[in-house]
C-alpha positions in Angstrom: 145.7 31.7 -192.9 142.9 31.6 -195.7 144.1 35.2 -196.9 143.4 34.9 -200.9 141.8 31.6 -201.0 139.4 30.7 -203.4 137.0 28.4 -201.7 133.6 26.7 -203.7 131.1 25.8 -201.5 128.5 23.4 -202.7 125.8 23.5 -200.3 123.5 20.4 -200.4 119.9 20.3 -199.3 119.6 19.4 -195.8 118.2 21.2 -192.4 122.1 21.9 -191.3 122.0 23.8 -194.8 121.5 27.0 -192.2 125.0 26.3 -190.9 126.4 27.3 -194.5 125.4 30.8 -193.9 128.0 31.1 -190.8 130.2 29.1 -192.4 130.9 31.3 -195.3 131.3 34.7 -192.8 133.5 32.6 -190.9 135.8 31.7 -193.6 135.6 35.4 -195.6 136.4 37.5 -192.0 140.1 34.8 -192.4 140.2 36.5 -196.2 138.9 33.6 -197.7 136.7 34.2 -201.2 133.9 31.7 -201.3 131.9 31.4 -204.7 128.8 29.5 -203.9 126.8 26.5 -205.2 123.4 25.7 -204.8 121.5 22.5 -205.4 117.7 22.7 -206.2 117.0 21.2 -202.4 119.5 23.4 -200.7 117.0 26.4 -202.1 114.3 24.7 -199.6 116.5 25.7 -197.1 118.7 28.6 -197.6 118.0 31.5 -200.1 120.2 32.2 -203.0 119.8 35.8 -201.8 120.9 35.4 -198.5 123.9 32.9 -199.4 124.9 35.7 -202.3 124.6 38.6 -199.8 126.6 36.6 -197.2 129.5 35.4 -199.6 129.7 38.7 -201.9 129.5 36.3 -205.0 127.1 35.3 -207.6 125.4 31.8 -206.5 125.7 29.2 -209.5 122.9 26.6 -209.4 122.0 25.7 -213.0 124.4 23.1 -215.0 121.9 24.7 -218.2 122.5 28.3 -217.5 123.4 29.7 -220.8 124.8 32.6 -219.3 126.7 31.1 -216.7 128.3 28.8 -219.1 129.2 31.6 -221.0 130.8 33.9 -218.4 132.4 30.5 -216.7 131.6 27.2 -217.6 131.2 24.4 -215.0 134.7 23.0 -215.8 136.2 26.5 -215.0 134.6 26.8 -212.3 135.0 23.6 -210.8 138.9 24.0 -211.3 139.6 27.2 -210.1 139.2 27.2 -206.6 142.2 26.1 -204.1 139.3 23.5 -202.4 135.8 22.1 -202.9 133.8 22.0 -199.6 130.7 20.1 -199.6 128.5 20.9 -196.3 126.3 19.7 -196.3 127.1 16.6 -197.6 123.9 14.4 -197.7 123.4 11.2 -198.4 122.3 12.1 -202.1 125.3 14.0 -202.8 128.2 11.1 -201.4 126.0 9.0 -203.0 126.3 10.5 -206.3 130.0 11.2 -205.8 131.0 8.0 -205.2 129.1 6.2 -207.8 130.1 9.2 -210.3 126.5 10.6 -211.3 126.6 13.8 -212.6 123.4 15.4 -213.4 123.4 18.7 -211.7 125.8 21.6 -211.1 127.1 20.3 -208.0 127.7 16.9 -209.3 128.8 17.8 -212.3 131.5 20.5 -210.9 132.6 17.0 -208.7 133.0 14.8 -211.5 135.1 17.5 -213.8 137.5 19.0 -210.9 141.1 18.0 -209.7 140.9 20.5 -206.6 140.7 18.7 -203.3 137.8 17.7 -202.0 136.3 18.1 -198.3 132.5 17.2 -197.3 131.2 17.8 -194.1 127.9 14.9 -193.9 124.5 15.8 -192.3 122.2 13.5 -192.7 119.6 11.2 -190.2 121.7 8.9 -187.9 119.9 5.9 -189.5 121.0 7.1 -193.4 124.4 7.5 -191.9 124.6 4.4 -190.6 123.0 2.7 -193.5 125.3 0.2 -195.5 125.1 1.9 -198.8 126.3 5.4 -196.9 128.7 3.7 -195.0 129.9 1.8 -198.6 129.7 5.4 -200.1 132.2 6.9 -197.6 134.9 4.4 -198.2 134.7 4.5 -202.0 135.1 8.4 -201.0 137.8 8.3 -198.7 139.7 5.9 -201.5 139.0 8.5 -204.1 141.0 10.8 -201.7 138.3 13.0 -200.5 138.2 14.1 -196.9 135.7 14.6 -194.8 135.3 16.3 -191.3 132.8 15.0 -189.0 129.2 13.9 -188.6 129.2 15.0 -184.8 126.9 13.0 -182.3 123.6 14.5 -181.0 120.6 16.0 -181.6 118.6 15.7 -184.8 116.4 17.5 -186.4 114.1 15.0 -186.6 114.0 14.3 -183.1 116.6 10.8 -182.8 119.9 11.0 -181.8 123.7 9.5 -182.8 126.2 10.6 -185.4 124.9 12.5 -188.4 124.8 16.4 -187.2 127.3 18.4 -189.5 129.8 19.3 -187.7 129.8 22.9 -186.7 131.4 26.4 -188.8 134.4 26.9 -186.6 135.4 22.9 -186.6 134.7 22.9 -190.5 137.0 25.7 -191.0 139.7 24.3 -189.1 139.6 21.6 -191.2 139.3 23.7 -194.4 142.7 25.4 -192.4 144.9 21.8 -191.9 143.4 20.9 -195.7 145.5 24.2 -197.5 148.0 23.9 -194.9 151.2 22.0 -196.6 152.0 20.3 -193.6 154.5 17.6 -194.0 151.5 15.4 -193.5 149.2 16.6 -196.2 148.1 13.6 -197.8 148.2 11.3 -194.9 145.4 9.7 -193.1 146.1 9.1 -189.4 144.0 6.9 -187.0 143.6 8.1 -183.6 142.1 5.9 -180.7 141.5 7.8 -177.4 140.1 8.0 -174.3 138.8 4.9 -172.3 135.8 2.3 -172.9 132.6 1.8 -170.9 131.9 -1.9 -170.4 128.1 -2.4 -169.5 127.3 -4.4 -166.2 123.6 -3.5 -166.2 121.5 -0.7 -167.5 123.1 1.4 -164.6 126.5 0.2 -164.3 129.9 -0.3 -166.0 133.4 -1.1 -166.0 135.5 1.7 -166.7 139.0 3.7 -166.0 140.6 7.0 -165.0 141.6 7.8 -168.9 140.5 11.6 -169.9 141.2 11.0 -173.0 143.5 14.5 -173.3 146.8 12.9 -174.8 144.6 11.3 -177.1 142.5 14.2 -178.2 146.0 16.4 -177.6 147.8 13.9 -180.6 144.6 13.9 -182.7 145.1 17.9 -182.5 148.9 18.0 -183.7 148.4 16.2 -186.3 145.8 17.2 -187.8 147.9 21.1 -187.6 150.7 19.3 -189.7 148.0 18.5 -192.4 146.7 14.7 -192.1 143.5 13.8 -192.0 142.8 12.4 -188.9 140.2 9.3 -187.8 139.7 9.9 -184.4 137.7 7.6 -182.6 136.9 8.3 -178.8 135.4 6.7 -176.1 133.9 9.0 -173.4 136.2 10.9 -172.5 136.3 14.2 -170.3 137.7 16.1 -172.8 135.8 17.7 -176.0 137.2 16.3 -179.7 139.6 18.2 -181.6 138.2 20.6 -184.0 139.5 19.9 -187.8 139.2 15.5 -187.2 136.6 13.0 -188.3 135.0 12.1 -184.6 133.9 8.4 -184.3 132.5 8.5 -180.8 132.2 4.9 -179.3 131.5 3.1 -175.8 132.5 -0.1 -176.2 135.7 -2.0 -176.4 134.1 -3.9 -179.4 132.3 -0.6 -180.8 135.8 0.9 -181.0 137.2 -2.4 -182.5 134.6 -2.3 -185.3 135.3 1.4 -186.0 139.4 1.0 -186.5 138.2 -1.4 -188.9 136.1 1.1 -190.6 138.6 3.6 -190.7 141.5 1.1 -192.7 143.6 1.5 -194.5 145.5 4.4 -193.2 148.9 5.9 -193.1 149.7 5.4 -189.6 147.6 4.2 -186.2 147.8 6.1 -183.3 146.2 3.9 -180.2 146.3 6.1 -177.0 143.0 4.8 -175.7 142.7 2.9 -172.7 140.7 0.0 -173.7 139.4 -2.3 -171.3 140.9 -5.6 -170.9 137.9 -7.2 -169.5 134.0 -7.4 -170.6 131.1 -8.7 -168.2 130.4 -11.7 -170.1 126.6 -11.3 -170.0 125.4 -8.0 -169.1 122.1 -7.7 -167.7 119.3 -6.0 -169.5 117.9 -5.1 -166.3 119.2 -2.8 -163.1 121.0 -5.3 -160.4 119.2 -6.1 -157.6 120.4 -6.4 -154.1 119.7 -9.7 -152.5 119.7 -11.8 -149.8 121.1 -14.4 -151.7 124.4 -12.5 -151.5 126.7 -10.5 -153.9 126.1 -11.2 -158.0 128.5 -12.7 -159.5 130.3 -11.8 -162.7 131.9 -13.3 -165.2 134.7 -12.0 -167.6 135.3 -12.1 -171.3 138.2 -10.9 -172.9 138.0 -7.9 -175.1 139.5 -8.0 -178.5 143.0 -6.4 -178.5 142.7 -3.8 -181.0 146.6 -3.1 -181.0 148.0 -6.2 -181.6 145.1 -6.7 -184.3 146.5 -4.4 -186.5 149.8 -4.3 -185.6 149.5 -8.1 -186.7 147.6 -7.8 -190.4 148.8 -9.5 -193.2 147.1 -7.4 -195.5 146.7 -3.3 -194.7 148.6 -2.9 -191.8 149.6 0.5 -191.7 152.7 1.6 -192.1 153.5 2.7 -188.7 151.8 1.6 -185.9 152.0 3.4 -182.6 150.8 2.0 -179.2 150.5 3.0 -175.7 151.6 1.9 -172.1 150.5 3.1 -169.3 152.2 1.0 -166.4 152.6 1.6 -162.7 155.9 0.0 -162.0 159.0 -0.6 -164.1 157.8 1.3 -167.3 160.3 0.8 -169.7 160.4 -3.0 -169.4 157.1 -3.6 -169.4 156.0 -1.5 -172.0 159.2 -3.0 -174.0 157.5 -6.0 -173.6 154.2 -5.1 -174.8 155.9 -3.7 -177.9 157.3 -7.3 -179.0 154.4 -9.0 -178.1 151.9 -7.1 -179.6 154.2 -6.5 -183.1 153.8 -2.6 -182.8 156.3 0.0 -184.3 156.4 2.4 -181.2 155.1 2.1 -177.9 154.6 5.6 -175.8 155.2 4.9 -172.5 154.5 6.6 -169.0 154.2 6.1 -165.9 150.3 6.3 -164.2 151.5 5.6 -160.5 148.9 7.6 -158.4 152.1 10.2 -157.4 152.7 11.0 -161.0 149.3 12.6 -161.0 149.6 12.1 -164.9 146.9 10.2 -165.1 143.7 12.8 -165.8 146.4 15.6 -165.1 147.4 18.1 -167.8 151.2 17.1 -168.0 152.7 14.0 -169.1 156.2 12.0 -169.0 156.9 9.6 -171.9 159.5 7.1 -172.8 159.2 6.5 -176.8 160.1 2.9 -177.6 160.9 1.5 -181.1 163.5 -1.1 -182.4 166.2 1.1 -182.1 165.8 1.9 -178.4 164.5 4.2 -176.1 164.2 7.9 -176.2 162.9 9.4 -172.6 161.2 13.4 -173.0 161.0 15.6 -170.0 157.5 16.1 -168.1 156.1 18.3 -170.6 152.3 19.7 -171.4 150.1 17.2 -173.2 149.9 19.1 -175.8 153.6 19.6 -176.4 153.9 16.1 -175.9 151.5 15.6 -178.4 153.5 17.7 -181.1 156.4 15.9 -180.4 155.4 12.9 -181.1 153.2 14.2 -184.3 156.8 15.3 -185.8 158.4 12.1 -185.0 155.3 10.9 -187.2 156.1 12.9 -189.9 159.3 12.3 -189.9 159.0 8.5 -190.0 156.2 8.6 -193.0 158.5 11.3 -195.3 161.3 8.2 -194.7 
């Protein structure tokens, strides 16, 4: 699928600099030619030998290289690759990007190009969740550039939480879906999956039987037809898609706050299984057994993500996509739920404990809109999933 494409690869100086070296024999065994950039803190990291020897190319690190500018000058270079890929992209480099600094090669080959852009961020779970990085990947995402991943886990440094470049393979199936002119190259989609914890104590929570594989099964499809896709998860059974931006949540509020983080978009995509209900005040300690009889909890209301954005008066996106999962008469309840909460679509199937759809690896839908109702055959997830990812497509090319 890469056969004679021209990849740069600006590697920027971070620990997960190491995971460049894999990266570019990953992409050159699909045909891919990578021509390699260095900045001055990836060199603490990786060698310029060792990158040059992997990639088969000369490594470019100095913007003042007289002979480099000679034999290809930074604006050449910068334009004459079929994608940029930034990994890692530290908190120095989107920094610099999105501010438009340019005062080094890899900067400077940023600033002067009109090839695509994708960055793959490492950086310390506290600089990614800093305001000025989260500011930075907005202004980034606005400016069209793409990114795949951070993944969740452990750091270098010893904390954990999202910030770990996400790994060769996934990187490259994003590089993939980015030259791939899918009818939805261009698009961002937002994908909500899987289902939400909702604390009772330390111990304890309030959850569901969602697995989260329709979810991660849509995320999939359409990230193969060329969006970029948002895809924020709860904790699901299933692993992520490879090629998506993974927002991994627990909450029904944490997932609220990321959907916000992720708009504007093209199109929403909410197949998670939010809880309705919060325990109103969690403990901060284990509950206790007593004598005094059972605990007793009180409920809060979750915020309704779906009807949220279905409902904005400014950056709703253009199609909005919900889900139903009912036990008894699906099409009228899920009709329902499509008026009241001001949704395009609404996916509907039918959970009932005989259906075994629910965790199972097969699914039944009914796809609801204004115009009526259009009922599929029990198909694979997955199929399902591409389904309704050309029906997407489709809808967004109108």
């Amino acid at each position: 699928m890469l056969s004679s494409k021209r990849i740069l690869l600006i590697i920027g100086g971070g620990i997960a600099a190491y995971k460049s070296l894999d990266l570019i024999r990953r992409l050159r065994e699909r045909g891919a030619a990578v021509t390699p950039v260095l900045t001055r803190a990836a060199e603490e990291f990786v060698t310029p030998l060792s990158v040059s020897a992997l990639a088969g190319e000369k490594v470019y690190r100095d913007l003042f290289d007289l002979t480099d500018e000679a034999e290809m000058g930074h604006i050449q270079l910068s334009r004459s690759a079929d994608l940029i890929v930034v990994a890692p992209a530290t908190a120095d480099l989107m920094g610099k990007m999105a501010s438009g600094l340019a005062n080094d090669m890899a900067s400077t080959l940023l600033m002067a190009t009109d090839t695509p852009v994708l960055c793959a961020p490492a950086m310390n779970v506290r600089m990614w969740d800093h305001p000025a990085t989260q500011r930075n990947l907005k202004q980034l995402q606005a400016d069209g550039v793409r990114f795949v991943g951070p993944n969740e886990g452990d750091m270098a440094c010893g904390e954990f939480g999202p910030g770990r470049m996400s790994e060769p393979l996934e990187i490259v199936a994003a590089i993939e879906a980015q030259l791939t002119a899918g009818p939805l190259a261009g698009k961002r989609v937002l994908v909500t999956s899987g289902p939400t914890h909702e604390p009772i104590d330390p111990v304890r929570y309030i959850a569901n039987r969602s697995s989260g594989a329709q979810g991660a099964a849509v995320a999939r499809a359409l990230a193969h037809l060329g969006a970029e896709v948002i895809f924020v998860t709860g904790p699901a059974d299933v692993p992520p898609p490879a090629g998506v931006q993974v927002v991994p949540v627990e909450t029904a509020q944490q997932m609220s706050d990321a959907v916000d983080t992720a708009l504007p978009v093209d199109a929403g995509v909410f197949a998670a299984a939010v809880a309705d209900w919060r325990v109103a005040s969690a403990s901060d300690k284990k509950l206790k057994k007593s004598r005094d009889g059972l605990p007793v909890l009180e409920f809060a209301e979750n915020p309704d993500i779906l009807k949220r954005v279905s409902q904005l008066a400014v950056g709703r996106p253009p199609l909005v996509v919900g889900f139903a999962a009912e036990t008894d008469d699906v099409v009228e309840h899920a009709t329902a739920k499509r008026l009241r909460k001001g949704c395009d679509w609404i996916v509907a199937n039918d959970v009932s404990p005989a259906t075994g759809i629910m965790g199972g690896s097969e699914n039944a839908v009914i796809l609801i809109s204004g115009s009526g109702t259009e009922e599929w055959p029990r198909l694979g997830k997955d199929e399902v999933a591409r389904r309704l990812a050309a029906k997407i497509a489709d809808a967004l090319a109108g």
